[in-house]
N, C-alpha and C positions, 0 to 999 in steps of 0.2 A: 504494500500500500504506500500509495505516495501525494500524500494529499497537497502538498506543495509542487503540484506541477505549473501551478501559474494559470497558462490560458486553460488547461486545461483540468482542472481542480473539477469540470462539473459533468466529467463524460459521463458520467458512473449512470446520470439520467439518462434515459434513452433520448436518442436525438432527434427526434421529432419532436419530444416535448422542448428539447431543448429550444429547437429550431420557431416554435409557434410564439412563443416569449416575443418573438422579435417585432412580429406584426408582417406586414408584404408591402408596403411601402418601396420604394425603388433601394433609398438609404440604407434601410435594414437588411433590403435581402444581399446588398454588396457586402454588408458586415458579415453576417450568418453567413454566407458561401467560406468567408474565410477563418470564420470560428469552426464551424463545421467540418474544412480540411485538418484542424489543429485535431480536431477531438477523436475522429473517427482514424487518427494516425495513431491516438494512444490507446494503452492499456486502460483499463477504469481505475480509476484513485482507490475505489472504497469509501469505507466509512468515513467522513471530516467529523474529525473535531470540535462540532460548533455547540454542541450544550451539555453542561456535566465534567468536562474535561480538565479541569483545573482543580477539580472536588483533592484536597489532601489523602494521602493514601496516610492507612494507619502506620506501616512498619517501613522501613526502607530497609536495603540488601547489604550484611556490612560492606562487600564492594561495591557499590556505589559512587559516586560524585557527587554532588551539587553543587548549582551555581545560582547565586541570587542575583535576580536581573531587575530593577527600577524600570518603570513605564513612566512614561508620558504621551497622553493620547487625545484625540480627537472625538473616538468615540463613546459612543451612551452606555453607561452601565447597564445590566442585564440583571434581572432580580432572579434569573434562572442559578440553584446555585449552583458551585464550580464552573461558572461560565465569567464572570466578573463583566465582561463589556462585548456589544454585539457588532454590527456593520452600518448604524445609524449615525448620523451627524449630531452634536452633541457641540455647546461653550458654555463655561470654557475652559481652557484647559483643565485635564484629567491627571491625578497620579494613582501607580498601582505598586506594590512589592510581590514579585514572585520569586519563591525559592523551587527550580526546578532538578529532580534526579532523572541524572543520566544511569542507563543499567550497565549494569558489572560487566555482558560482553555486545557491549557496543560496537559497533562497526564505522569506523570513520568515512565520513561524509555524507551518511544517513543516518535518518531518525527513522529509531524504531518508535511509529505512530503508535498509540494504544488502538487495541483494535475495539474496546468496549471501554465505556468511563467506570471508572477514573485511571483507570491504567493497570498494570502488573508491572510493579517494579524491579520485579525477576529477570524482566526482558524488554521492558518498555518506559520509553521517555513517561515521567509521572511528576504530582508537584507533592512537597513537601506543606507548604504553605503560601497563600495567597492572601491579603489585605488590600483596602484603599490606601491610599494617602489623601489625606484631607489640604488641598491648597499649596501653593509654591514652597512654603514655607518647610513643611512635614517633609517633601522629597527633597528636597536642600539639605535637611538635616542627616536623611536616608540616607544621602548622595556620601556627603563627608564623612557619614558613621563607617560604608564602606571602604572610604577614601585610607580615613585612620587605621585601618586593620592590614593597610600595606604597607613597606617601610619606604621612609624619605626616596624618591628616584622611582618607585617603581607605582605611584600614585596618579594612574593614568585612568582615562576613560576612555571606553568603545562605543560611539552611537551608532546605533543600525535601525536601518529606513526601510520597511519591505516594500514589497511589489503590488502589484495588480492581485486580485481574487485570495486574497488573503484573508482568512479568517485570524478573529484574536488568538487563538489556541497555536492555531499555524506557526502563528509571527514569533512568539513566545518560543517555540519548540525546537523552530529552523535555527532560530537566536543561538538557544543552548548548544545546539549542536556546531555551531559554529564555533563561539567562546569554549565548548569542552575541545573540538580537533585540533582548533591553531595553543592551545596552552594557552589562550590571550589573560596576561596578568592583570591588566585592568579591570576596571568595575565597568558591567557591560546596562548600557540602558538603549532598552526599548522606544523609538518614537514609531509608533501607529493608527495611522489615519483609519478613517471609516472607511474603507471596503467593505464590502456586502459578502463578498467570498463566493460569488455568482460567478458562472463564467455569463450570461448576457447582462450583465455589469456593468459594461466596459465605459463606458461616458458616464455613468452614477461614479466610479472608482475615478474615472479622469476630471470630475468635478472638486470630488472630496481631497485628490492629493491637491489638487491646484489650493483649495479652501485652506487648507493646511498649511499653507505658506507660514504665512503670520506665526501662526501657533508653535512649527519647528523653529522658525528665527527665534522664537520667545525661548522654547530649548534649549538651542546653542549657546546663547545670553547668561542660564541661567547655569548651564554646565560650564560655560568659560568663568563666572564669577563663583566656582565655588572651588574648592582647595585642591581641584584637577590639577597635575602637573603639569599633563599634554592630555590632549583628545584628536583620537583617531576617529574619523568617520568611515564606515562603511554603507553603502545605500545600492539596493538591488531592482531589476526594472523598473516600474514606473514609480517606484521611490524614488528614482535618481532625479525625474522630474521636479521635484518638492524640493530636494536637498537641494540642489544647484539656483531654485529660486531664493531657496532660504538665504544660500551664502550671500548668492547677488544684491540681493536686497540690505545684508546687513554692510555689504560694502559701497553701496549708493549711498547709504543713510547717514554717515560721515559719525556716526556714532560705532568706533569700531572697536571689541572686544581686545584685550588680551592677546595676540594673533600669535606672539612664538608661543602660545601656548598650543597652535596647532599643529599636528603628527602628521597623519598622513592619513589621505582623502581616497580611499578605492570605490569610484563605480562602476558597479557589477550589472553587466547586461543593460544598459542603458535604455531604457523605453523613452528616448527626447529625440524630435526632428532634427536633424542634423545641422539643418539652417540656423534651427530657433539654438543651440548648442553654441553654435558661432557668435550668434548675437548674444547670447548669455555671458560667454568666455570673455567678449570684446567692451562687453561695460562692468564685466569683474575685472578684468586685464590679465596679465598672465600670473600667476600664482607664482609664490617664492618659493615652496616648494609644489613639486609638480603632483598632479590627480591623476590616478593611475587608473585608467580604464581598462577594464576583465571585456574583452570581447570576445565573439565567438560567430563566424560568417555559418555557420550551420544550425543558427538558433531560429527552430521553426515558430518560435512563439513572438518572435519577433519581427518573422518573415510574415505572421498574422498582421501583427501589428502594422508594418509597413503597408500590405493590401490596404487594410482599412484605411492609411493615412491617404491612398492614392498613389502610391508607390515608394510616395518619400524613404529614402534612408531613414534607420531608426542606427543612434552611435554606435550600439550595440551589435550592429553588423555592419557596419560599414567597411567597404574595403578600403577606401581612404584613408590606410591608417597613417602614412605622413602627413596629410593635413591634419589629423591630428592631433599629433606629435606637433606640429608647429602652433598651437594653442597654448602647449604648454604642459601635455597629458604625457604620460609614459603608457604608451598601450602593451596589453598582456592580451598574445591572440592564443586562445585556449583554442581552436578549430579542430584540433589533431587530436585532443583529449576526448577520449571516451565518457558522455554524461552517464548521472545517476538515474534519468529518463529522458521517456523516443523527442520529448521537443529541444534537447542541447541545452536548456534555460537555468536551469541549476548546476551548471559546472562548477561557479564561485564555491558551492557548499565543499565540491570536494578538494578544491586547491586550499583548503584548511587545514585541512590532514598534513599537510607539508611546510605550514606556516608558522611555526612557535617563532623562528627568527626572522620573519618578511620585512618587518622595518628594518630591520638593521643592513640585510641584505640587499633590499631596493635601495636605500641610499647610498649604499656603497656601489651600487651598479649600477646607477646613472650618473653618480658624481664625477666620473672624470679620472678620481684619485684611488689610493687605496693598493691591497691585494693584486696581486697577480689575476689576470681574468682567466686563464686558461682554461678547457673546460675537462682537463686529466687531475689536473690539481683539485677543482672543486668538484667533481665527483660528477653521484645525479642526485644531488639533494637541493632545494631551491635554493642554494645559492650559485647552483650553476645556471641560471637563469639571465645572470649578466654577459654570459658567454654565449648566447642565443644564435641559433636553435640547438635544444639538448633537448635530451627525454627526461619528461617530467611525470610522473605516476604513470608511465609505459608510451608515452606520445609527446611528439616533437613539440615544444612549445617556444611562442617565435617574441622577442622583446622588440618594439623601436622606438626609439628618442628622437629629438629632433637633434639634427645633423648641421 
C-alpha cells in the first residue's frame, strides 16, 4: 500500500466514479483524460489514512524509534478522534505535537502504512501521542523545548511542505519516514495546507496551497525567530508552489529574517510552471546559497500535471536543466533511479536512505573547494554525487551547477 502516491492517492475508486466527479464540460474532460492516464497506470493505494489514524497505540516495540514532529497548519481540526485535522480550509493558523513510531524492521524509503487504525507497531508506522497546541505562543515554546534537548551546533530545524492529494495522516507519516532514513538531527516541523486528499482535487489543492502563502511566511518568521541554529527547508510537489511564494514574499517585504540562519532549501518534484519559476527566482534574485532541485524527466505525475497546464513544463521535469542551474539551483536528476511507485513522484522519499551527510556533502560539491572529487576515492555513497554521474542506490545519478 502506498497511499502517498500523489496524483494518484485515489485509484483505489473505480474510475468511473472517479471520472463523473469531474462533470463533461470541455475543461474537465481535458483534466480527467489526464488524471485518468495517471490512475489507470497504477496499482491501487488501499486503504488512506484519513480517520482514526493518529489514535495513540497502547504499547510501542522496544525496537522502535520515534520522532516528534511540530505542525503548523492551514487546516480544520476534525473532532473524529485520532484524526486531529481534515482537508478543509481553516484561520488561522493551527498548531499540533505528534510523537510518531517508526517499527523495528523498517525499510528505508517506505512507510509501512497501517493497514487498519491505529496501527501495529510491530510492523507499522503508528503514533505515540498526539495534542493541539493552542496559538503561536505554545508551538514557540514546543519548538525550543525541542531545540534544548540538542546540544549547542546541532540545534537545527527541518520544515517540510507536502504535495498535492495529501491527507493529514499522509503528511505526518511521509515526514517521519523521511527524518527516520536521512538521521536528520534537527527538530523536524510539519507545514500543511488543506488538501482534501482527493485525486479530483486538483484546483480545490491548487487554491488552498496558493491560500497558504501568508500562513507559511508566518512559519518561516516564527521558526527563524526562535532558538533555531539553521533551518533547512524541504518542500515536495505542489508544496514547492507555496514555499517559493513564501520565500519570495518575505524577500519583497524588506522585513527580512535572520537569513545565515538559513541551511539548505531542496525542492522535490517541483509542481511550479517553469515560467512562473523564473519570475519567482528573478524578484527573489539569486540565493547565496543555492536551492537544490530533486528532479526526475520520468515523473508521470507530473507529466499529468503539465497536460493539465496545457503542456507547460512543470520544474520538476524539465529538461532545461542549465537554465536552471543559471537561476541559481543545483539540480539533482534522479531519472535513472528506480521509484518507490509506477508514477516516478516519490523518488525524494528514497534519496533519504543515503542522506545523514547531504548538507555537508552538497556544499562541498558545489563549492568549488575542498576534497578531492574523484569518484574511486568517494566511493558510491552520496558523497560521490559531486563527481556526477555515479551510481546512486543502483542508478546513475546526474549533478549540474551553473558553469
Amino acid at each position: 500500500m502506498n497511499p502517498l502516491c500523489d496524483l494518484t492517492a485515489g485509484a483505489r475508486r473505480p474510475i468511473s466514479r472517479v471520472l463523473r466527479a469531474w462533470g463533461r464540460d470541455g475543461v474537465r474532460t481535458t483534466l480527467r483524460c489526464a488524471l485518468a492516464a495517471i490512475a489507470l497506470s497504477t496499482a491501487a493505494c488501499g486503504t488512506r489514512p484519513e480517520s482514526g489514524f493518529l489514535t495513540p497505540v497502547a504499547s510501542v516495540d522496544p525496537g522502535a524509534s520515534a520522532h516528534t514532529l511540530l505542525v503548523a497548519t492551514t487546516r480544520s481540526r476534525d473532532e473524529r478522534p485520532g484524526t486531529l485535522f481534515n482537508g478543509e480550509r481553516a484561520a488561522p493558523l493551527d498548531f499540533a505535537r505528534v510523537e510518531v513510531v517508526v517499527p523495528p524492521r523498517h525499510a528505508p524509503g517506505e512507510v509501512e502504512w497501517p493497514s487498519a487504525a491505529p496501527g501495529d507497531p510491530r510492523t507499522e508506522f503508528t503514533v505515540r501521542s498526539a495534542s493541539y497546541l493552542n496559538e503561536e505562543k505554545a508551538f514557540v515554546t514546543a519548538l525550543n523545548a525541542q531545540l534544548a534537548l540538542r546540544p549547542p551546533g546541532k540545534r537545527n530545524v527541518l520544515l517540510f511542505i507536502h504535495g498535492y492529494n495529501t491527507l493529514f495522516a499522509e503528511g505526518v507519516y511521509r515526514f517521519a519516514q523521511v527524518v527516520h532514513d536521512a538521521k536528520a538531527p534537527g527538530v523536524p516541523v510539519l507545514f500543511t495546507w488543506a488538501s482534501r486528499g482527493k485525486l479530483g482535487q486538483y484546483v480545490y489543492d491548487t487554491n488552498s496551497a496558493t491560500t497558504a502563502r501568508d500562513d507559511l511566511e508566518r512559519t518561516i518568521r516564527l521558526v527563524f525567530a526562535s532558538n533555531a541554529e539553521q533551518v533547512n527547508i524541504l518542500a515536495h510537489s505542489m508544496g514547492n508552489w507555496v514555499t517559493v511564494e513564501a520565500l519570495r514574499q518575505i524577500k519583497i517585504s524588506g522585513r527580512i529574517p535572520p537569513m545565515e540562519k538559513l541551511g539548505t532549501v531542496y525542492l522535490a518534484a517541483p509542481d511550479i510552471d517553469v515560467d512562473v519559476f523564473k519570475s519567482q527566482m528573478r524578484r527573489f534574485g539569486k540565493p547565496q546559497k543555492p536551492f537544490f532541485i530533486i528532479l526526475s524527466r520520468d515523473d508521470k505525475a507530473l507529466g499529468a500535471s503539465r497536460f493539465i497546464a496545457g503542456g507547460e513544463s512543470r520544474v520538476g521535469d524539465d529538461a532545461n536543466e542549465a537554465e536552471l542551474a543559471a537561476l541559481g539551483a543545483v539540480v539533482v536528476d534522479l531519472t535513472d533511479l528506480k521509484s518507490g511507485d509506477s508514477t516516478g513522484h516519490d523518488k525524494f522519499a528514497k534519496l533519504a536512505q543515503v542522506a545523514p551527510e547531504m548538507h555537508l556533502v552538497l556544499q562541498r560539491g558545489v563549492g568549488g573547494a575542498g576534497p578531492a572529487r574523484s569518484q574511486a576515492a568517494l566511493g558510491t555513497s552520496l558523497g560521490a554525487i559531486v563527481s556526477l554521474p555515479v551510481t546512486l542506490l543502483g542508478a546513475p545519478v546526474r549533478l549540474i551547477t551553473e558553469r
